[in-house]
N, C-alpha and C positions, 0 to 999 in steps of 0.2 A: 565130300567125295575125295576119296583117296587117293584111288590108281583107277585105269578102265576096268580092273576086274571085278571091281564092285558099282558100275551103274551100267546104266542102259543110253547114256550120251551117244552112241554111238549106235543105236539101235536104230531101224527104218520103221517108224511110226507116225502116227498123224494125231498131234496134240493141239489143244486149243489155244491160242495165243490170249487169250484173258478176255479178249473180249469177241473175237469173231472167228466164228470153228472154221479149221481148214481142214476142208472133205473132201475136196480132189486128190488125184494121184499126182504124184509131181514125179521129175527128174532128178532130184537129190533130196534126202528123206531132214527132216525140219528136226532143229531140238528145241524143245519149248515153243513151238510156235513158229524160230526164227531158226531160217538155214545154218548149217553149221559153218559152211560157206556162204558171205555175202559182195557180191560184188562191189570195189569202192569206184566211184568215178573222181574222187579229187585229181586236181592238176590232168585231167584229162582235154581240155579246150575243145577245138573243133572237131577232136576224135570222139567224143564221148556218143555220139548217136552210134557210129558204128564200132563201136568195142561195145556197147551194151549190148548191141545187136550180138556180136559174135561170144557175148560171155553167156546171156540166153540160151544160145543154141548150141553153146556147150555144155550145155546144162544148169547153167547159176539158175536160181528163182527167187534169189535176195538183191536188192541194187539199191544203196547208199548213194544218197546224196544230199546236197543244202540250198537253200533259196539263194544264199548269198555266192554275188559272182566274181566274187576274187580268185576263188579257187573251184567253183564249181560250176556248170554250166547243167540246170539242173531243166531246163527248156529242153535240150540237148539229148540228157537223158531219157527224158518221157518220149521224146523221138523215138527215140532204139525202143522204147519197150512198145509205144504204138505199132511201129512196123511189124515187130514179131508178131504183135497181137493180128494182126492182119492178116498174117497166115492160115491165124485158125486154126493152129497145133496145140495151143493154151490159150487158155481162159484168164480174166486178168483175176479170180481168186486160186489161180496154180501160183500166183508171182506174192513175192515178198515185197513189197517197196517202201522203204524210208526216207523222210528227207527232215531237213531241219528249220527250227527257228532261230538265227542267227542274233543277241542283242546287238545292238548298237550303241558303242561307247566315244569319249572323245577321243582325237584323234585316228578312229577308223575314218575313211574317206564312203561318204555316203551314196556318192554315185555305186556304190556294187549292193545295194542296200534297195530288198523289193519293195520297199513304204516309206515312206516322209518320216526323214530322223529327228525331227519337231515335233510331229504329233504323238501323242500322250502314247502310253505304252500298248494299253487295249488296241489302241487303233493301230497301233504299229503292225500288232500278232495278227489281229483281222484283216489287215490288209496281204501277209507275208502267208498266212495262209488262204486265204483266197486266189492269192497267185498259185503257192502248188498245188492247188485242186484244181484249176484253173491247165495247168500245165499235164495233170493226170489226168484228165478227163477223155477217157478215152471211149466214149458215146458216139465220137466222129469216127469211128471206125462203122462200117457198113453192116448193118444189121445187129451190133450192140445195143446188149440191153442191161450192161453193165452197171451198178450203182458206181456214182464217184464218192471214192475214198482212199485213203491213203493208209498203209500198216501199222506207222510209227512215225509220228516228227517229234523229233529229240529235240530240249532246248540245248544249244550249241554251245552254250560258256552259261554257268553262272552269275546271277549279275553282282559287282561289288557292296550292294546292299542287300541283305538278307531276304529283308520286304519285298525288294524287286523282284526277288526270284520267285517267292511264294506269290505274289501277285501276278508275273507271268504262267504262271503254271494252273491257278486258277481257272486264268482265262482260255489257257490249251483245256483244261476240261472240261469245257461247257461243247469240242466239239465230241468227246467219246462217247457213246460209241459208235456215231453213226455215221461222219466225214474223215474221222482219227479213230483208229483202233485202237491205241496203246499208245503211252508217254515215253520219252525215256531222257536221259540227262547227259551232257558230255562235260570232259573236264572237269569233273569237280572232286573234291575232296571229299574226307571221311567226316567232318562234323556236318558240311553242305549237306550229303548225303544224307545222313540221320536226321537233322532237320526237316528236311523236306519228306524223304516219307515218312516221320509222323504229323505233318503237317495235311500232308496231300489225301484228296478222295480216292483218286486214281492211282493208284500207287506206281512209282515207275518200273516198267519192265523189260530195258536195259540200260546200263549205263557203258558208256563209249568214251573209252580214258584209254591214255600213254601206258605201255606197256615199255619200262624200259628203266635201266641202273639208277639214270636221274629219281625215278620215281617209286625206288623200292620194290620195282612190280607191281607196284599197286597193292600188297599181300595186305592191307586191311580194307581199302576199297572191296576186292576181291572178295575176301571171306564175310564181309556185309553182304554181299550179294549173294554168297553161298546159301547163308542163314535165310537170306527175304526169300528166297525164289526167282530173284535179278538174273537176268543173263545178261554179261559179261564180252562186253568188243572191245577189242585192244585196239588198236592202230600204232602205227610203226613198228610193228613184230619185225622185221626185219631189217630194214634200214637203221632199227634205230637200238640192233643187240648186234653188233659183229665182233663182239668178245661172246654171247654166246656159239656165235657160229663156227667161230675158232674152238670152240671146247670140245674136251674127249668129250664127254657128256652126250653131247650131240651130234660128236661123231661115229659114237658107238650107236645110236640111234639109229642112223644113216645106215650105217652098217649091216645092222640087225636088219633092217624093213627095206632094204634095196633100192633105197630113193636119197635123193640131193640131200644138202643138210638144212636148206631152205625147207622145204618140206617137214624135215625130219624136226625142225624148230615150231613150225604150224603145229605137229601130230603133238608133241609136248605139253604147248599150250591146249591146245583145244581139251585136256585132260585134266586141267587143274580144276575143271569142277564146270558150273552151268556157262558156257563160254561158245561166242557165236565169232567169227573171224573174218575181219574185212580181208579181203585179197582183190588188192590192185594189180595183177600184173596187165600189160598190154599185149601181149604173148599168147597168139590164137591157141597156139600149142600149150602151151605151159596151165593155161585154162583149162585145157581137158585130161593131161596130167593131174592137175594137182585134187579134180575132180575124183582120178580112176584112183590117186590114193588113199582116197578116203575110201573106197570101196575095198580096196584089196587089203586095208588094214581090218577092216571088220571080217572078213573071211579069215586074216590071220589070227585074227585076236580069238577066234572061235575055239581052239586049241586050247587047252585047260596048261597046258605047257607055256605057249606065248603069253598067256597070262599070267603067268609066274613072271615070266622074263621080261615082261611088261612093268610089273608093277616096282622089278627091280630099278629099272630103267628111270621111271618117274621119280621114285624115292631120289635118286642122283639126280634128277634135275630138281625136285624142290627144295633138295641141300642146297644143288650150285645158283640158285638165286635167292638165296636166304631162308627161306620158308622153314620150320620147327618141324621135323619130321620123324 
């Protein structure tokens, strides 16, 4: 994928996420399966039941998060999405939900850790999922008749042996497709990468890596996933580029589409190919902003014009972070 001009990323349709069709109507239109917006709750603590709540009902229908409680409160989370569910405005298959399996290595401290950092690895995974189905199970709402499952749990890191990893992944396959929809992998590199989906049954269908100068962009991670059919979640898109945010690049961006250069760095990304995008703000408002600009970019983009000047627009930004254009 090139530029917007030539896909449909940006299009409001309802595709299959590989393994469980999404038939409802939602409030922000899915690519591949997985919103192009996803709520993250990291480093959210005792807010996270009511920011989920409030990213819901601004429309998110993706919500990111991990078993492990150092940085996530993922009890927390299934809160905010129970309640909405409680409303009985949506269904829990309008919603996207991810969470993770975290390993456990030395020196992480095991108290944030959902299962016995002793027991063997299988038991590890079965007990750290069984908590988050445990935690989504949202049958306790009055009159559901909801199956429990979950969209996607990623494994969280790679583990430092090869084995390990293809061993834990294994054993996340044994729940697809009936408690886990879809696999996917965070952190990892481009040999990891390759390894594991020629290794694996279930092939992963995101992977969830640093976007950022330390890491090249990730532009081969990236373009593996272009190739597999992988969608593609960055994290630290902004915190973690403010040499791109300082750029004409992105300010011409801004410029052009009448929105922040925060924004105008998300509309970028989200265009370099199959690409879904955590947005953590805590920002009731900025939630339903960043929401309406995804909406008024696809009415701009409809213009055979803006898509010229779109595509001009991309080529300058996959120069100014390296990319072969």
């Amino acid at each position: 994928m090139q530029d917007m001009a030539s896909t449909t990323a940006f299009a409001t349709v309802v595709l299959s996420n590989g393994q469980r069709k999404i038939s409802s109507p939602t409030r922000q239109d899915r690519f591949f399966g997985i919103p192009r917006f996803v709520y993250g709750t990291a480093f959210k603590g005792d807010r996270s039941t009511t920011l989920v709540e409030q990213a819901v009902r601004k429309g998110y229908v993706g919500i990111d998060t991990a078993s492990v409680t150092k940085n996530y409160q993922e009890k927390l989370v299934a809160d905010g999405v129970r309640n909405v569910l409680a409303e009985q405005e949506l269904k829990r298959e309008d919603l996207y939900v991810q969470t993770k399996f975290t390993p456990w290595v030395d020196g992480k401290d095991p108290a944030y850790f959902p299962y016995d950092t002793k027991a063997d690895l299988g038991t590890q995974i079965h007990t750290s999922i069984a908590s988050s189905l445990k935690n989504f199970d949202m049958t306790t709402i009055d009159g559901a008749l909801w199956p429990v499952y979950i969209d996607n749990v990623t494994l969280h890191d790679p583990f430092p042996r090869m084995e390990d990893t293809l061993t834990a992944w294994r054993v996340l396959e044994t729940y697809v497709p009936h408690q886990i929809s879809t696999l996917g992998i965070s952190n990892v590199d481009l040999a990891t990468l390759q390894k594991l989906y020629d290794a694996a049954e279930v092939k992963p269908a995101a992977v969830q890596n640093r976007f950022a100068p330390e890491t090249g962009y990730d532009t081969p991670v990236r373009k593996f996933c272009e190739e597999h059919g992988i969608v593609y979640q960055p994290w630290g898109v902004l915190w973690g580029n403010p040499m791109l945010l300082k750029s004409d690049t992105i300010a011409a961006v801004a410029t052009e589409l009448d929105v922040g250069k925060e924004l105008a760095l998300y509309l970028c990304v989200l265009s370099l190919g199959k690409v879904s995008m955590l947005n953590g703000t805590t920002k009731e408002e900025t939630m339903k902003t960043d929401l309406e600009a995804l909406s008024n970019f696809d009415e701009w983009h409809k213009a055979v014009e803006n898509q010229q000047k779109w595509a001009v627009l991309i080529k300058d930004f996959r120069s100014l972070i390296g990319e072969d254009v």
